[in-house]
FIVEX-53544 format. One record per residue (C-alpha): x, y, z; residue number from 1; chain; residue in three letters. Coordinates in Angstrom, 1 decimal, padded with zeros to 4 digits, always signed. Layout:
<r><x>X</x><y>Y</y><z>Z</z><seq>NUM</seq><mol>A</mol><type>ALA</type></r>
...
This chain:
<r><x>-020.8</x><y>+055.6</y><z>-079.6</z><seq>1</seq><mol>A</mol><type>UNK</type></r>
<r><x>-020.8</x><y>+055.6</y><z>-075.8</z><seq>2</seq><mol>A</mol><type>UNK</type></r>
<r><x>-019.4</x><y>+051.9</y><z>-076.0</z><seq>3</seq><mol>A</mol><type>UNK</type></r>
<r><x>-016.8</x><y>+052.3</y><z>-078.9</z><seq>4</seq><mol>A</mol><type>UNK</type></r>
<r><x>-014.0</x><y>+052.7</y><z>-076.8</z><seq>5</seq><mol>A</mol><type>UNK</type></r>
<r><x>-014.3</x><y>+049.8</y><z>-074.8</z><seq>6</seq><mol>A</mol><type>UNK</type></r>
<r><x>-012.3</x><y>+046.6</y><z>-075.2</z><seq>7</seq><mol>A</mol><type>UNK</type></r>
<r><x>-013.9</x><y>+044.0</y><z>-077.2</z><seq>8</seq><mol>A</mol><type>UNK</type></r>
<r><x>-014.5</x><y>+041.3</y><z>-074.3</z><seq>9</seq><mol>A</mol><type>UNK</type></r>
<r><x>-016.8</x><y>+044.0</y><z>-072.4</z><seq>10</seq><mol>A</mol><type>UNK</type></r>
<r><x>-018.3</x><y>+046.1</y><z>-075.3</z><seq>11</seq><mol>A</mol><type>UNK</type></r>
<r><x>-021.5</x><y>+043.7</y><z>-076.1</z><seq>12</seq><mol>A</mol><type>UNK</type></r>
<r><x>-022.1</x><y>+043.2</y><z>-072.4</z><seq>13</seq><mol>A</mol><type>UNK</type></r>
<r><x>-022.5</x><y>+046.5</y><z>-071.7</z><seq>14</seq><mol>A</mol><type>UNK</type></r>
<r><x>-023.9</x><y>+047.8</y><z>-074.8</z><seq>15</seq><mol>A</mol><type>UNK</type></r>
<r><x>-026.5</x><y>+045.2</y><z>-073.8</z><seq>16</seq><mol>A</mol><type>UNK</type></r>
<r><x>-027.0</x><y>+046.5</y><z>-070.2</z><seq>17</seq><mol>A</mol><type>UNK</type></r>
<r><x>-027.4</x><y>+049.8</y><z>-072.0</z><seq>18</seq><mol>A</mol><type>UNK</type></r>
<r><x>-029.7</x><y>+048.7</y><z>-074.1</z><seq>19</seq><mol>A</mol><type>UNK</type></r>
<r><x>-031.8</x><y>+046.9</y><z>-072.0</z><seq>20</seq><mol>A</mol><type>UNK</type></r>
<r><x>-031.9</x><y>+049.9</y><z>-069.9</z><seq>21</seq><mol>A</mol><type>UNK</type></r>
<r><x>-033.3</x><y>+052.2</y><z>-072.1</z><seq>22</seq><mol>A</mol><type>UNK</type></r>
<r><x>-036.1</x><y>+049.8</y><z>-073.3</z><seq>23</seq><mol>A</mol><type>UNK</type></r>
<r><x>-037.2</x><y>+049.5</y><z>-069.3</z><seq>24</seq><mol>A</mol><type>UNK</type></r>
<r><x>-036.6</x><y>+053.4</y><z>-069.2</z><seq>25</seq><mol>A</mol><type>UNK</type></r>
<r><x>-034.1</x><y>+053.5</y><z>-066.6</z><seq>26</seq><mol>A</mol><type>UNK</type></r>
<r><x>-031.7</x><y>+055.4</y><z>-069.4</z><seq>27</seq><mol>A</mol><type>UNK</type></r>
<r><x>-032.4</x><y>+058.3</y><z>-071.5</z><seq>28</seq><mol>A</mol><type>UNK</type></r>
<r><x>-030.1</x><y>+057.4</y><z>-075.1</z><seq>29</seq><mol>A</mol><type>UNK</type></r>
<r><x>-028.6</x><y>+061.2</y><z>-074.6</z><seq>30</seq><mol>A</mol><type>UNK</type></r>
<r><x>-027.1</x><y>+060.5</y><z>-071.7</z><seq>31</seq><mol>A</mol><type>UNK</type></r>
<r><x>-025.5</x><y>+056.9</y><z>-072.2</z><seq>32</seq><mol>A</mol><type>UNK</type></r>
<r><x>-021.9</x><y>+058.0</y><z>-072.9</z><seq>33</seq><mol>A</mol><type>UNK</type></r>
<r><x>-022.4</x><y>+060.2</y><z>-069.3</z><seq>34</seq><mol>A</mol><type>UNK</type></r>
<r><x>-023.7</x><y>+057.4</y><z>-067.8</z><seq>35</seq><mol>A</mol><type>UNK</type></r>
<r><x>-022.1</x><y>+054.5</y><z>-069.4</z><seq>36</seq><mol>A</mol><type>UNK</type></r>
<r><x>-018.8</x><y>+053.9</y><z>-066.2</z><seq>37</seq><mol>A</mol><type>UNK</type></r>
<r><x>-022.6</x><y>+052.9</y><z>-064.3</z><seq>38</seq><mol>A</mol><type>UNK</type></r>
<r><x>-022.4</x><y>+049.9</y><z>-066.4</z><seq>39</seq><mol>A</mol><type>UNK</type></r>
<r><x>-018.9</x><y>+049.1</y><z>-066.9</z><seq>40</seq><mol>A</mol><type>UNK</type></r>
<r><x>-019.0</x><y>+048.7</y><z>-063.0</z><seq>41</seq><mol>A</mol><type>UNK</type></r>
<r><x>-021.9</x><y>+046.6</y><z>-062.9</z><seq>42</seq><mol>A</mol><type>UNK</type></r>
<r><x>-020.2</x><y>+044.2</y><z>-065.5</z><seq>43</seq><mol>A</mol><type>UNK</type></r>
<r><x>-016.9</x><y>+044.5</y><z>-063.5</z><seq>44</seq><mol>A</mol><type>UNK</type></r>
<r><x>-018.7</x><y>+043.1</y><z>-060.5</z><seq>45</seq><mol>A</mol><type>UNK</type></r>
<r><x>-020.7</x><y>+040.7</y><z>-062.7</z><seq>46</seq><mol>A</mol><type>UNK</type></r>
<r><x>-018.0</x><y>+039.1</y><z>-064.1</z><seq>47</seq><mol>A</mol><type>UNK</type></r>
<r><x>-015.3</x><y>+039.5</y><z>-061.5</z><seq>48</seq><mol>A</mol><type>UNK</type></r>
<r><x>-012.2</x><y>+037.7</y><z>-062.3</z><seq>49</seq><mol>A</mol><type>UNK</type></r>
<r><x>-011.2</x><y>+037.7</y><z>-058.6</z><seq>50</seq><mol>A</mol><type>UNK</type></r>
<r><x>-013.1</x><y>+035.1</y><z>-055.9</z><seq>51</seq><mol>A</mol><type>UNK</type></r>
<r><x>-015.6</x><y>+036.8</y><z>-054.0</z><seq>52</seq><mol>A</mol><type>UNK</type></r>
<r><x>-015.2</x><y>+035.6</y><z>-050.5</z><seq>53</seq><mol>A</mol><type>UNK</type></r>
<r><x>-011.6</x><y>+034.5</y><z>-050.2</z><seq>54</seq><mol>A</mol><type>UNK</type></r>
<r><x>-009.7</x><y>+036.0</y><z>-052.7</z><seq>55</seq><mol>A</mol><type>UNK</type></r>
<r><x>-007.2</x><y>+034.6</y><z>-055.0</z><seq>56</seq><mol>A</mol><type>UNK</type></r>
<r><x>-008.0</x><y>+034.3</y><z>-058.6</z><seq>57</seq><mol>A</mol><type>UNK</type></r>
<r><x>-011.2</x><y>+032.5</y><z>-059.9</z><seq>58</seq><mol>A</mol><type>UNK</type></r>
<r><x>-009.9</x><y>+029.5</y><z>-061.9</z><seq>59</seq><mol>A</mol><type>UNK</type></r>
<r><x>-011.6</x><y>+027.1</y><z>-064.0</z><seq>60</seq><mol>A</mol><type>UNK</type></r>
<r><x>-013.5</x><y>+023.9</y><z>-063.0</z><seq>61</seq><mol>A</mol><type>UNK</type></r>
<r><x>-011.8</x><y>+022.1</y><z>-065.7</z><seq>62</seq><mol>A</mol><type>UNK</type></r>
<r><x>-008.3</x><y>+022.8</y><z>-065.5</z><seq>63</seq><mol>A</mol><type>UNK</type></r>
<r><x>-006.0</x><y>+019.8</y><z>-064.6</z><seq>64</seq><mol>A</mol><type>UNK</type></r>
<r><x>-005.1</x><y>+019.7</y><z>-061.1</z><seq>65</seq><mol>A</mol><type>UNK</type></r>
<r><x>-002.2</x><y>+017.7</y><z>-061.7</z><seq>66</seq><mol>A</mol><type>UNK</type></r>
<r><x>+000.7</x><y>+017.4</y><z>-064.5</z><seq>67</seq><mol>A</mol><type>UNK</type></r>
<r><x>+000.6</x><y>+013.5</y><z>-064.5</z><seq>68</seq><mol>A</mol><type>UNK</type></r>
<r><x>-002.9</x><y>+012.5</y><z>-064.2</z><seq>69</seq><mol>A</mol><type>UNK</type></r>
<r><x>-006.5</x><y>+013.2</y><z>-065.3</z><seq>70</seq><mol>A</mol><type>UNK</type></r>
<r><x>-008.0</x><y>+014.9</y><z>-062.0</z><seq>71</seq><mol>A</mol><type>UNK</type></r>
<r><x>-009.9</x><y>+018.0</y><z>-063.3</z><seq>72</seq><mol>A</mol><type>UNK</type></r>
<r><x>-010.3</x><y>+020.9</y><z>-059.8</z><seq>73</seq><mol>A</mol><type>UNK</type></r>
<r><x>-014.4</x><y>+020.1</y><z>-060.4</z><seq>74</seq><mol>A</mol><type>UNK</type></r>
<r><x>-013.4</x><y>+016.3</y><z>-058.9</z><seq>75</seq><mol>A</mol><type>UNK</type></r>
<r><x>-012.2</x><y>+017.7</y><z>-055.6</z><seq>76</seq><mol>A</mol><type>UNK</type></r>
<r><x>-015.1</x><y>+020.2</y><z>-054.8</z><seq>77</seq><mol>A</mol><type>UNK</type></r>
<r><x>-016.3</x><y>+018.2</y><z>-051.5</z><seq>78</seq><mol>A</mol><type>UNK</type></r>
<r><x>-019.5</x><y>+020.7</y><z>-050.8</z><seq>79</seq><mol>A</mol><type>UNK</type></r>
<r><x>-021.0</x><y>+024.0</y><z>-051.4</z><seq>80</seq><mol>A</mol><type>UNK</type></r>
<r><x>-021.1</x><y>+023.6</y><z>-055.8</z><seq>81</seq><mol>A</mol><type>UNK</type></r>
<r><x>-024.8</x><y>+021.8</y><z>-055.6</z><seq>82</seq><mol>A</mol><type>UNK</type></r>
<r><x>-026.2</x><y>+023.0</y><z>-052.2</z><seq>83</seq><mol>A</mol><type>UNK</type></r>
């Protein structure tokens, strides 16, 4: 019930996190719906859609980095993917 309310593309995280959290009993069950904005943070800063140092939006490593050709963005990453 605590996680009913969320949108769909969150809900499973963070009913997992929940979940998780009371099996290693850091969360009593009666008090996940008090607690449950703890988790929605933690998945917020899990799965940030902005770029950690730099800003700007994250964008995929597939997308096409031109209109008339196949170069994919993961072709121009010079350093710093596999270190």
């Amino acid at each position: 019930m605590a996680t009913a309310g969320l949108p769909d593309h969150i809900r499973d995280d963070v009913r997992s996190a929940m979940f998780l959290a009371v099996a290693e009993g850091r969360l009593n069950p009666g008090a996940a719906a008090s607690r449950v904005r703890e988790f929605i943070a933690a998945h917020n800063r899990q799965y940030s859609k902005y770029v950690p140092h730099g800003g700007g939006v994250m964008q995929s490593l597939d997308q096409q980095v031109y209109d008339d050709g196949p170069m994919r963005l993961v072709d121009t990453v010079a350093h710093g993917l596999w270190d």
